[in-house]
C-alpha positions in Angstrom: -1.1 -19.3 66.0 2.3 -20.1 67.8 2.8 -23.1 70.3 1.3 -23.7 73.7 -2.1 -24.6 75.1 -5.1 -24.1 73.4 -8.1 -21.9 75.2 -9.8 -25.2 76.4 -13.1 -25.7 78.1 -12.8 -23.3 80.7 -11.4 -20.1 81.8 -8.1 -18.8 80.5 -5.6 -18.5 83.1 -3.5 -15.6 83.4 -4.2 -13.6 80.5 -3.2 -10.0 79.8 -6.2 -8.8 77.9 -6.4 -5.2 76.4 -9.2 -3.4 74.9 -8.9 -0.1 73.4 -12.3 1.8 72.4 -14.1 0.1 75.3 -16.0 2.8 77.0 -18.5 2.5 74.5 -20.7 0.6 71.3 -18.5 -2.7 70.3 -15.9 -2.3 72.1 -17.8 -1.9 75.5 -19.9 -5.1 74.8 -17.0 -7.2 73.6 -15.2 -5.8 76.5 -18.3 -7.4 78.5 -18.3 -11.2 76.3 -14.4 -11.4 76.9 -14.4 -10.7 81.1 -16.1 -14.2 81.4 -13.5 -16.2 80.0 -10.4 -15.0 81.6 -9.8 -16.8 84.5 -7.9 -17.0 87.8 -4.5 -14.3 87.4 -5.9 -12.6 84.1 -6.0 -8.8 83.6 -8.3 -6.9 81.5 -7.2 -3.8 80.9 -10.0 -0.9 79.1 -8.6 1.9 77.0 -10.7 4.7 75.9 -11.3 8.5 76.0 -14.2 9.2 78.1 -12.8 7.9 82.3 -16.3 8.1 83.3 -17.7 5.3 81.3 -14.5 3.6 81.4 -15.0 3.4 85.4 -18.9 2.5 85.3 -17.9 -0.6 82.8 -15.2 -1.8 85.2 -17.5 -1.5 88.8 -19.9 -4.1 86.4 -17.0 -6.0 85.5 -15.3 -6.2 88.5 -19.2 -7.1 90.2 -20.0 -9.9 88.0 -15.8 -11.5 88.0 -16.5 -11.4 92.0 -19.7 -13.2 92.1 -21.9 -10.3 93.3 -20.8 -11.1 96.6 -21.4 -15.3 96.0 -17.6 -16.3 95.8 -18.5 -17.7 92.8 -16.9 -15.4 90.2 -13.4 -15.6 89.2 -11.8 -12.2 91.1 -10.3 -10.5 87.4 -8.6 -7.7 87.6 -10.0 -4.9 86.2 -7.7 -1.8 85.0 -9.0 1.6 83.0 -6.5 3.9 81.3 -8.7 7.1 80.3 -7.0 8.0 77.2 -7.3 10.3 74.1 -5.2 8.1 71.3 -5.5 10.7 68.7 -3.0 13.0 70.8 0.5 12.3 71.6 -0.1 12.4 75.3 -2.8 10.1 75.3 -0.5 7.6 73.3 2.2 8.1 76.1 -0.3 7.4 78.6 -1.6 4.3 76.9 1.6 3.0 76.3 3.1 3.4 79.5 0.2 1.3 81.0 0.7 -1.4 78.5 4.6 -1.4 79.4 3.7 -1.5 83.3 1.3 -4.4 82.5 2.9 -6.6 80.4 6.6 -6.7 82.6 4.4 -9.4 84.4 6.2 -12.2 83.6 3.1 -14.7 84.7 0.8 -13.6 81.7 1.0 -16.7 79.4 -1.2 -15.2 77.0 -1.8 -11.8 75.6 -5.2 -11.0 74.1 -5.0 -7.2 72.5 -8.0 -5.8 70.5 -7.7 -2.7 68.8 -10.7 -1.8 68.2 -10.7 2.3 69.3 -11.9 4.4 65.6 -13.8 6.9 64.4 -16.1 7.6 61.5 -14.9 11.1 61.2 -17.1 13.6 59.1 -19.1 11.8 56.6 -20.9 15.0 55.6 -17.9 16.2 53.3 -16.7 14.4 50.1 -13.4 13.8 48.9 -13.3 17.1 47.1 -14.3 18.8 51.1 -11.3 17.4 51.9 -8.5 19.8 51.6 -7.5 20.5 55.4 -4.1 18.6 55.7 -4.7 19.3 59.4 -7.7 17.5 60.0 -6.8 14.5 57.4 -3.4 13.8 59.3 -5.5 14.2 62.3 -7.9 11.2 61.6 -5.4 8.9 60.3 -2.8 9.4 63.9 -5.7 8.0 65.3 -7.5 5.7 63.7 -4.1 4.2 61.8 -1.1 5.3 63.4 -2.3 4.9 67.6 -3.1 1.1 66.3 0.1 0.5 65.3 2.1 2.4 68.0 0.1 0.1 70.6 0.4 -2.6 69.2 4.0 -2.5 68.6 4.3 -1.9 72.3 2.2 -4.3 73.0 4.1 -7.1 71.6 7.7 -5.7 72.7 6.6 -5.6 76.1 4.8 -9.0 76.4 8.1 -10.7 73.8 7.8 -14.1 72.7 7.2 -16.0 75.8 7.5 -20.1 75.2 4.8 -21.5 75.4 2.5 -18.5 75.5 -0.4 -17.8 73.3 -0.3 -13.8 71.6 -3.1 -12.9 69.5 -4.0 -9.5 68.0 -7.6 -8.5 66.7 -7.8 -5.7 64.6 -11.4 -4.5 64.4 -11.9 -4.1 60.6 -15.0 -3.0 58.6 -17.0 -4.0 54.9 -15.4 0.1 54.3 -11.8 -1.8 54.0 -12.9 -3.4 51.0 -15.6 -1.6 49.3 -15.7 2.4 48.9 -18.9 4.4 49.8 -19.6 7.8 48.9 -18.7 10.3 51.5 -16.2 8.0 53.2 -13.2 8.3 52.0 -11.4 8.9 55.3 -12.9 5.9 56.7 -12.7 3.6 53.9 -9.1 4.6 53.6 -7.6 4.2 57.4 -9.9 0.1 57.8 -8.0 -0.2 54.3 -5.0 0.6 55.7 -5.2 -0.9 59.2 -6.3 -4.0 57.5 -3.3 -4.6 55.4 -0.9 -3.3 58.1 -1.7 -6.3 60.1 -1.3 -8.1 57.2 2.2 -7.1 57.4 2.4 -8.2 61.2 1.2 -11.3 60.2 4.1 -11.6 57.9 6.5 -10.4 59.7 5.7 -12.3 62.8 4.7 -16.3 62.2 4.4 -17.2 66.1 1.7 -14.7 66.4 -2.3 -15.1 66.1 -3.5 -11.8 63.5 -6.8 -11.4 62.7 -8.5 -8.1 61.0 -12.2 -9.3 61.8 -15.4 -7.2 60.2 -18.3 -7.4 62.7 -21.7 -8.1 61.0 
């Protein structure tokens, strides 16, 4: 992790947080563990395909930051980007919001969780899997949206002094073992995971971590 404050005790202040694959499963619950501890000038911003949920998560959100009406809740920002990151407009669309975010220069930390995926069809085998189509189709976005954003992400936001960056890669037991029917899936946590690895590498002042719910 690079220098500057630690999370502390309480809220952390002025945080740009982004979720991708939030309108739904993990991401929409993480989505709802993470809006209590980012505090007074923080963002949260929720990427996914499907606007509706997207919009019902962020009237909760935006309920609970506000105190239901008590004054006791910390007034976060709330902002949904409806966005389809397997297509290259939905990329653009995501990426553009991250851009407009992040030029705020009073962030001092960045929190960004990749965590949007899919299983893909785990009725064929590898020998079903012949379609270069649908194969290049799964990895733009499960591998390639991750790293587009996040690349974004951090060339936006730049290496602040003093400011905290930290990228979660939502990763999977499929990274590291191989299960019948799954090679598509086993193959793009695989790849994500050591990707980051890479980021890691390549970037010392940053916080990476490729963490395996359950």
């Amino acid at each position: 992790m690079e220098p500057g404050p630690g999370p502390g005790p309480g809220p952390w202040a002025a945080t740009a947080c982004v979720v991708t694959g939030a309108s739904r499963g993990f991401g929409r619950s993480l989505a709802r563990l993470l809006a209590p501890q980012l505090g007074p000038g923080s963002v949260l911003l929720l990427l996914a395909r499907s606007g509706d949920a997207l919009d019902e998560l962020a009237t909760e959100l935006r309920a609970e930051a506000t105190g239901n009406g008590t004054g006791s809740g910390t007034g976060l920002r709330v902002q949904c980007v409806p966005a389809d990151l397997g297509c290259q407009e939905g990329l653009r669309r995501a990426s553009a919001a991250l851009r407009e975010l992040l030029q705020d220069a009073s962030f001092s930390r960045l929190l960004l969780v990749n965590n949007a995926g899919s299983l893909g069809d785990i009725s064929k085998s590898f020998l079903d899997l012949s379609d270069l189509q649908e194969i290049n189709t799964y990895f733009s976005f499960n591998i390639s949206s991750a790293l587009c954003l996040t690349s974004t992400a951090l060339r936006a936001f730049g290496a602040r002094p003093g400011c905290s960056r930290t990228v979660v890669n939502i990763s999977s037991l499929c990274a590291l073992e191989p299960f019948p029917s799954w090679a598509l899936y086993c193959a793009g946590k695989a790849a994500r995971d050591m990707m980051f690895r890479v980021l890691a590498l390549e970037e010392p002042g940053l916080r990476v971590l490729n963490y395996a719910p359950g």
